[in-house]
Every structure is written in C-alpha cells, then in structure tokens.
C-alpha positions in Angstrom: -27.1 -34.5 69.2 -24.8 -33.0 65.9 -25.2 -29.9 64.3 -24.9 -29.1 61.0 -21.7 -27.4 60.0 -24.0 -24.8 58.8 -25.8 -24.8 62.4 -22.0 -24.2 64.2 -20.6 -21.8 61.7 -23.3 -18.9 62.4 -22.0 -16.4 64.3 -24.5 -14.5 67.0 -25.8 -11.5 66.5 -24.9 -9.2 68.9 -27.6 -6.3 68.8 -30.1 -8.8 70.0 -27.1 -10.1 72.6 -26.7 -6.9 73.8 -30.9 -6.5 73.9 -31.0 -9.5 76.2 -27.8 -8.0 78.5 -29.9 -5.0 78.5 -33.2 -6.4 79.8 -31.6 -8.1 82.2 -30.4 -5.5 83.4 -34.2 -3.8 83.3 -35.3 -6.9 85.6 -32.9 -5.5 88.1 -34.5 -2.2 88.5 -32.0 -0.7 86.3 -33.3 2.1 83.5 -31.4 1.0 80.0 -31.2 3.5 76.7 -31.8 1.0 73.8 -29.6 2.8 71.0 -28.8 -1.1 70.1 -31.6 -2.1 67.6 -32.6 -0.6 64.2 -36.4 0.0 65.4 -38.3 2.8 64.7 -40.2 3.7 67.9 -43.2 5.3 65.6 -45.2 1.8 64.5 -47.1 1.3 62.0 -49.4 4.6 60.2 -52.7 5.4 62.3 -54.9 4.3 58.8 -53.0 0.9 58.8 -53.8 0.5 62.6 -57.0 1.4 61.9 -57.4 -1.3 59.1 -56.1 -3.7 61.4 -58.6 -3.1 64.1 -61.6 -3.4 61.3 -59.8 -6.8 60.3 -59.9 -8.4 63.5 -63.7 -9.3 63.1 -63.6 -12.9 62.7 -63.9 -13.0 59.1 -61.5 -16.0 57.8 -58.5 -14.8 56.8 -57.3 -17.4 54.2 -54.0 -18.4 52.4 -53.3 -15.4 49.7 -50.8 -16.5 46.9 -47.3 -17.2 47.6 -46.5 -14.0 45.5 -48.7 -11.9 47.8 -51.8 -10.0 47.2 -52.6 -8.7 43.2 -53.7 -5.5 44.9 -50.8 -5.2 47.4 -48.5 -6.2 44.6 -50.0 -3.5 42.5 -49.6 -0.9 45.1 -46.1 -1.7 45.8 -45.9 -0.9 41.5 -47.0 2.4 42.3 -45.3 3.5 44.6 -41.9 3.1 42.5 -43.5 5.0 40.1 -44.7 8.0 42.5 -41.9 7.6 44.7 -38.9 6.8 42.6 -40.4 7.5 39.1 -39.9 3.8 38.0 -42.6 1.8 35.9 -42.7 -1.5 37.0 -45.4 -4.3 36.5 -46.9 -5.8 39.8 -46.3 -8.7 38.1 -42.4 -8.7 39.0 -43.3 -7.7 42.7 -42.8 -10.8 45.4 -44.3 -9.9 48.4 -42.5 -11.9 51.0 -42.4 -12.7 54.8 -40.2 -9.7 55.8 -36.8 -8.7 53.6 -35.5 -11.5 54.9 -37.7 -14.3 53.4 -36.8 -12.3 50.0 -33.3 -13.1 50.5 -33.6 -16.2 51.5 -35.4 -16.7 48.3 -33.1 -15.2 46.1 -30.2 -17.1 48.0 -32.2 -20.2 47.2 -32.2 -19.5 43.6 -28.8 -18.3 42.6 -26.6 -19.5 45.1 -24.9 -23.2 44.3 -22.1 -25.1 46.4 -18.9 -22.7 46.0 -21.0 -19.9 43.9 -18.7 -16.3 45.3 -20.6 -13.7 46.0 -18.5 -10.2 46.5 -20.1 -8.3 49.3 -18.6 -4.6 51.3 -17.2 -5.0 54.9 -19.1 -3.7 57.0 -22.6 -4.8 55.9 -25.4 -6.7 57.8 -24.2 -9.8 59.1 -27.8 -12.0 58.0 -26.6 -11.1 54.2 -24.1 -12.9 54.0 -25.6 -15.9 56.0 -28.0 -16.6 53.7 -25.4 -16.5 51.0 -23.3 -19.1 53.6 -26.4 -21.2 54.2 -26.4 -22.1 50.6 -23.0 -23.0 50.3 -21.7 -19.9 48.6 -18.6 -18.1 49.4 -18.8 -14.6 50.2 -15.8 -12.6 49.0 -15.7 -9.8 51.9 -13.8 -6.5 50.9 -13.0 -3.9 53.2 -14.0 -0.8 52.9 -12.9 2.7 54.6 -14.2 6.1 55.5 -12.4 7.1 52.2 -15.0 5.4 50.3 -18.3 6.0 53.0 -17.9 2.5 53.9 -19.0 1.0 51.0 -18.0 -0.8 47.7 -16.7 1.0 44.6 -15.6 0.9 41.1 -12.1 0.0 42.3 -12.0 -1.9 45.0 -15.0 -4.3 43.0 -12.4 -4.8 39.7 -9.8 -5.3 42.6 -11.5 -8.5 44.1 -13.3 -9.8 40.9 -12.2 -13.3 39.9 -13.1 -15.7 37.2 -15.5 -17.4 39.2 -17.5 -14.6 40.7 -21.6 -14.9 40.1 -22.9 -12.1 42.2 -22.5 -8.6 43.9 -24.6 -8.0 46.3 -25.0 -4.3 47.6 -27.0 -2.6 51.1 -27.1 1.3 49.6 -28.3 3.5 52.3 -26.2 0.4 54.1 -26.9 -1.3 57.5 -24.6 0.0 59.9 -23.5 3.0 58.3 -26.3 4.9 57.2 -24.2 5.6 54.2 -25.3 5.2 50.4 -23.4 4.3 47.4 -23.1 7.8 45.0 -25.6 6.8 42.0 -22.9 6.9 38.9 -20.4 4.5 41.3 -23.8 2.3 41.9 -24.8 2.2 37.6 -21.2 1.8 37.3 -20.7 -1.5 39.2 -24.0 -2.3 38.4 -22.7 -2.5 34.8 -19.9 -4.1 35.4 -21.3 -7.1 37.5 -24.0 -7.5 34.4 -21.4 -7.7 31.6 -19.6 -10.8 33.5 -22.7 -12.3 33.5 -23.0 -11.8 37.2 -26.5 -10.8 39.2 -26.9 -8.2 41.2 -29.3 -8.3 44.6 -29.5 -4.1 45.8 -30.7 -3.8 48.8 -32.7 -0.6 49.5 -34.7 -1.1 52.6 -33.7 2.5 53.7 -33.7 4.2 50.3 -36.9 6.3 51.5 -35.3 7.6 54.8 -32.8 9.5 52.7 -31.7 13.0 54.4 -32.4 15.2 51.7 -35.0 17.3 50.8 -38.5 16.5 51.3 -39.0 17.2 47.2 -35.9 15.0 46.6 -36.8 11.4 45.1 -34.7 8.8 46.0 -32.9 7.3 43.3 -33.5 2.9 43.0 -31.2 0.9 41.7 -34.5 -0.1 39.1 -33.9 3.3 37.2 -30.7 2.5 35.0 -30.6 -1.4 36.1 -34.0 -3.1 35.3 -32.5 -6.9 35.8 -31.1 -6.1 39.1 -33.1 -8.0 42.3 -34.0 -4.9 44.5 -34.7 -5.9 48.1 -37.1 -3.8 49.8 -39.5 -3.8 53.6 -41.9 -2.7 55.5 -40.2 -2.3 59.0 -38.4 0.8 58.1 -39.8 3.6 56.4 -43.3 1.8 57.4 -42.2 1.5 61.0 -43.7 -1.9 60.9 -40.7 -4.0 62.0 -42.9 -7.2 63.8 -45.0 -7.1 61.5 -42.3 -9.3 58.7 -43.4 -7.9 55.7 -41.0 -6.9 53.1 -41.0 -7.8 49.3 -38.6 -8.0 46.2 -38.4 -6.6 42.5 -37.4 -9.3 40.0 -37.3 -9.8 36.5 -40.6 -11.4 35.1 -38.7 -13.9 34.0 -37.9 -15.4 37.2 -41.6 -14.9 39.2 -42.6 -18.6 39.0 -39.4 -20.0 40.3 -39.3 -17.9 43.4 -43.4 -18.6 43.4 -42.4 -22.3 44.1 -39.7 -21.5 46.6 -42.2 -19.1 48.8 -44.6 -21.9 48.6 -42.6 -24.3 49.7 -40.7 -22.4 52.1 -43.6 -20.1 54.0 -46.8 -20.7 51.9 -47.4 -16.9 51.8 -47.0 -14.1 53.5 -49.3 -13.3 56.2 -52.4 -12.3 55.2 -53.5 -10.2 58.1 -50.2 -8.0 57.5 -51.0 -7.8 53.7 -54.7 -6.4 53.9 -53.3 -3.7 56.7 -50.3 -2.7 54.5 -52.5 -1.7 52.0 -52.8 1.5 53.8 -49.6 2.2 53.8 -50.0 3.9 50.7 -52.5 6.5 51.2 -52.1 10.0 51.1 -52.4 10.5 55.2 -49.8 7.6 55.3 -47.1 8.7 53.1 -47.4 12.3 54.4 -46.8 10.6 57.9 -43.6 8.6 56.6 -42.6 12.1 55.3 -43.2 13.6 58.9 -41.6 11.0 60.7 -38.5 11.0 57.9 -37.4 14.6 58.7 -38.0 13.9 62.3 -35.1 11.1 62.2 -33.0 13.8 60.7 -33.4 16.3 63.3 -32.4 13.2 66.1 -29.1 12.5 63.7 -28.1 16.2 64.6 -29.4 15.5 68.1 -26.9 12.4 68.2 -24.1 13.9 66.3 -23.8 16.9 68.4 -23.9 14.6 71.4 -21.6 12.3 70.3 -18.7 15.3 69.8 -19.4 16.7 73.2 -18.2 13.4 74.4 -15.2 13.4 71.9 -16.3 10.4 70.1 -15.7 10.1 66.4 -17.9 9.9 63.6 -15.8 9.6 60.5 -18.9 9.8 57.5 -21.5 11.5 58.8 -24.7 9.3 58.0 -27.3 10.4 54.3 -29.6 7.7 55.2 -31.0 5.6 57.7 -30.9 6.1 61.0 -27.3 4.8 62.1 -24.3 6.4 63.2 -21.0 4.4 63.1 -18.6 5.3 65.8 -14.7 4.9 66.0 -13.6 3.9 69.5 -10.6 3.1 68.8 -8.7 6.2 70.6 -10.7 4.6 73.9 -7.9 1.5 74.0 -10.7 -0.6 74.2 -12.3 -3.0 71.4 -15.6 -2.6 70.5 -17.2 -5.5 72.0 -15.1 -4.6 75.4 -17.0 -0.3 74.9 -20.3 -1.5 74.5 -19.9 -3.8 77.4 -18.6 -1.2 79.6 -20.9 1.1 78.2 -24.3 -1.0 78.8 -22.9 -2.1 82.6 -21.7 1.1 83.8 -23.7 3.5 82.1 -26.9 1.6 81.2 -26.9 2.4 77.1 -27.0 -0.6 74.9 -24.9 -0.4 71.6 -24.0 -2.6 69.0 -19.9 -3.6 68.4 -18.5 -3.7 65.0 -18.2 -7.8 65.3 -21.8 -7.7 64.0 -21.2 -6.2 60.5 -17.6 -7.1 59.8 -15.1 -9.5 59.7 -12.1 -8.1 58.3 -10.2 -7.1 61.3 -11.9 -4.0 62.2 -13.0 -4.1 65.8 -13.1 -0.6 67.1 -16.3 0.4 65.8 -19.8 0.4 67.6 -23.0 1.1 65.8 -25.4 3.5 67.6 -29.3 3.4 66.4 -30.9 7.3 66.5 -34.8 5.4 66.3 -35.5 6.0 69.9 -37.0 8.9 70.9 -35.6 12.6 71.7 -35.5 12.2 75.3 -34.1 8.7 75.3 -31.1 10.3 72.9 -30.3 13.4 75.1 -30.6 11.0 77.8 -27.7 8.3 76.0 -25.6 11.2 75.7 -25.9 12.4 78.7 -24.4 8.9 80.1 -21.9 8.3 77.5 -20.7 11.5 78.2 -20.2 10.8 81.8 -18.4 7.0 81.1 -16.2 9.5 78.7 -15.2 11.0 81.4 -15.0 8.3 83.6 -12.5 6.7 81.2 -10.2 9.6 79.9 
C-alpha cells in the first residue's frame, strides 16, 4: 500500500511520543511526572459539568448548523466585548470542531499549490501542517530570545518575497508562553494587509495572560478587524477532549467556510455546544480567573525549580503555561535530555524537534498544567538527573 507524499512528509509529534514512552513506563509500575502535554488538569467549570449531566437525558441531540449554535455564536460575541472590549457580530463567529478544525478550514480556503505562508520558528508544529497539507510553503524564520521567540517588524520585511499570501502568528505562542508586544503585532499586522496578504492570529492563550486580574487582554480584533483570529475551548476553558474551538472572520467569508465545515465535519458537536454555553456565566469566568492566577503561582513554582537545578530559562514566560528550557550547556540534544530525563528520572518533557526546524535542537518544552505537587515533585527529579549528569 502507497502513501501520499503528504502522508510520509508529516513529521510525529513528539509530546504525544513521549506520552506513550511515559505510560509505558506507568504499566511497569513506574510513577511518571507528565510536564509533556499542554493540559490543564482543572476540566471543564462545575456549571458546564452540571449542564452536561442535565443533557445526558435522552433527549435527541440533533445536527446544529455547520457554523455552530446562534446562541453559542452570540455568546462567544460577548465575550470579546466584556473580555477584550471588541464588538463583534455572532454573525462572523465559526464555531468549529476544536482550533484545529478552524485551521483546517481556513487552510482550505486560502491556501493553493505553492501559496507561502511566513510563520516564527519555534511555533506549533500542527500549524504549519495544515498549511503543508494544502500544498503551501511555509517560509520558517528563526527567531531568538532577543526577540521573545517570536516574529517582528524586522525579521518579517527580512523574509517577505513577491509571492508571499499569508502570515500566520501564535501570540501568547505554543512552546514559549511568550506574546508578541501589541505595537510590533498592529505593525506587522499592517504590513501583511497592505501586500494584500491575510493574516490568521492565533490567540488560544490570550486569556491566561500573567498580568493583572483587571488587565484585559489585548486581541488582535482591536486595530485589525479583517484578521482570522483562532481561538478554543481547551485552554482557558480547561476543556481540551472536549474539541471545541471557534474562529473570527470577516462576514464576508462566513458562507464559504459554512460549506467547508459541512463538508468536512457537518458541525460541531452538539452535546459540547449546549454545555459550553456555561462557560460564560458569572461563576464560570470567576473560576477561569481563579484558576488563571493559580497557573501563575505554578510558573514561579517551576521557575524557581528549574534554577535550583541550573537549568536556563532565557524569556521568562507572560502567557500560557509553558516554559522553554535551554539544555544546551547539558552536551546533550534535546530529544537525547528528555529521553534521559523520562528513563532515569521518570518526567516526561517535550524536545524542541516538535516546534522547530531551523536547527535548534537544545531546547525542551516543560508544561506547568499539572498540579503543585506533581511540579515540586518534577523538580525534585530533575534536580537529582542534574546532579547525576554534572
């Protein structure tokens, strides 16, 4: 049986390798600290559990549009304009099977045979598969600790060409936890738009921002209305299996992703849809808030860990909940420390080959969604393989 070239070009994705590596090793009677996967250990809200429950009566839960609920749709609206002091009409909200089906369906639209696409190095790896998938060519640009790991002004005019058609930006960014200063964002925002170019932000961890609990995020939305703005429910909602995400687009491009979501997943699940509505009550929001500032305190947790064992964090994280480590004083790749790591001291991490591919192999991701006690824990250990290594 043949594959399609499209098939044997993916690369794996190594958090979920190094997830099976660790439960084997948990079938063998071994304890493993999970710092690997980008999963809150909160689930979803009490009032959208509870909504749940009261919908599994056996009432029919039928096919909603391929767009999502009207009242789902109109909540998402809202909360932009509570939340990040937007206006936008529900009628430019796609709710979609997870972010990832609202990539996938902006991928499908935009991207043609040869269409380059300009993406940061590191970024998550299923970005610029999608783009791939569709036959695009994604223009990778490396980025250092000098700019937080992500794309600027500069290094975007540097690796522009003739033929670009999109920029597509992660800001708070997926492995970093970093986010793209707001006047460097409008700037290249600009620049993409006057070239004709379209812009897909991704802000699935805009609203697990450090800052102050009064703070409002800033979206993308505010001073770009035509950009695509990516967005979830596994994050900030802590409803990751769940595969519920959705995506802000101009009105004028709702019915052709409305005929690619129909064609591609018929809707999004309905069951999901009628519990998320909850998400958006007062008890819900003030227990994203809780659990927000919680993450924080386990980033200091982490941090202060992580220099104890003399490991290097070069931009400390604003968003998210991801650290990104530099090994590279260990002498050992990054794929070759978490290895070591996970078999010798039972912590599962995820290697820099994940989110780059521009040479840089001596970094490892370390997720801070686990609880307190698993994190002191993690340190503990990878203080000792420290140690055991030095």
């Amino acid at each position: 049986m043949k594959f399609s070239k499209r098939a044997q070009a993916i690369a794996p994705f190594y958090a979920m390798a190094f997830g099976e590596k660790a439960a084997k090793l948990e079938a063998q009677g071994h304890h493993v600290v999970k710092l690997n996967i980008g999963e809150p250990d909160f689930g979803a809200t009490p009032d959208v559990l509870k909504a749940l429950g009261e919908l599994q009566n056996g009432a029919p839960l039928p096919y909603t549009s391929a767009l999502g609920l009207p009242e789902l749709r109109a909540a998402i609206a809202h909360f932009y304009k509570t939340q990040h002091d937007v206006n936008i009409s529900p009628n430019r909200i796609v709710v979609t099977a997870g972010a990832s089906a609202a990539l996938l369906l902006l991928s499908a639209a935009f991207v043609d045979e040869g269409s380059k696409v300009v993406m940061g190095d590191p970024s998550y790896p299923c970005n610029r598969q999608f783009i791939r998938s569709f036959g695009g060519q994604v223009d990778l640009v490396s980025t250092q600790a000098s700019t937080r790991f992500q794309l600027n002004m500069d290094l975007l005019k540097k690796h522009w060409h003739s033929n670009t058609q999109g920029l597509m930006l992660a800001t708070p960014s997926n492995p970093t936890g970093t986010s793209v200063p707001i006047d460097e964002l409008k700037a290249m925002c600009e620049f993409a738009k006057s070239h004709g170019a379209w812009r897909i932000i991704d802000e699935i961890y805009l609203n697990l921002h450090h800052g102050d609990a009064n703070a409002k995020p800033v979206s993308a939305l505010s001073f770009d209305d035509d950009a695509f703005v990516v967005n979830s429910f596994s994050k900030y909602f802590g409803m990751t299996g769940w595969r519920l995400g959705w995506c802000v687009v101009p009105e004028s491009c709702v019915n052709v992703l409305e005929n690619l979501a129909q064609n591609y997943y018929i809707c999004p699940s309905s069951i999901a849809q009628k519990a998320a509505l909850k998400c958006f009550t007062s008890n819900s929001l003030a227990v994203c808030e809780s659990r927000r500032m919680t993450l924080v305190k386990r980033k200091d947790i982490v941090l202060n860990g992580l220099q104890q064992c003399g490991l290097n964090v070069q931009v400390v994280p604003d968003s998210a909940f991801y650290v990104y480590i530099d090994v590279s004083h260990t002498g050992l790749t990054a794929m070759d420390f978490c290895e070591r790591v996970l078999q010798e001291a039972h912590v599962a991490l995820t290697p820099s080959n994940d989110f780059g591919e521009c040479g840089n192999q001596h970094f490892v991701r370390l997720s801070f969604a686990s609880s307190e006690k698993d994190l002191r824990l993690g340190m503990e250990r990878l203080a000792a393989f420290m140690r055991s290594i030095a």
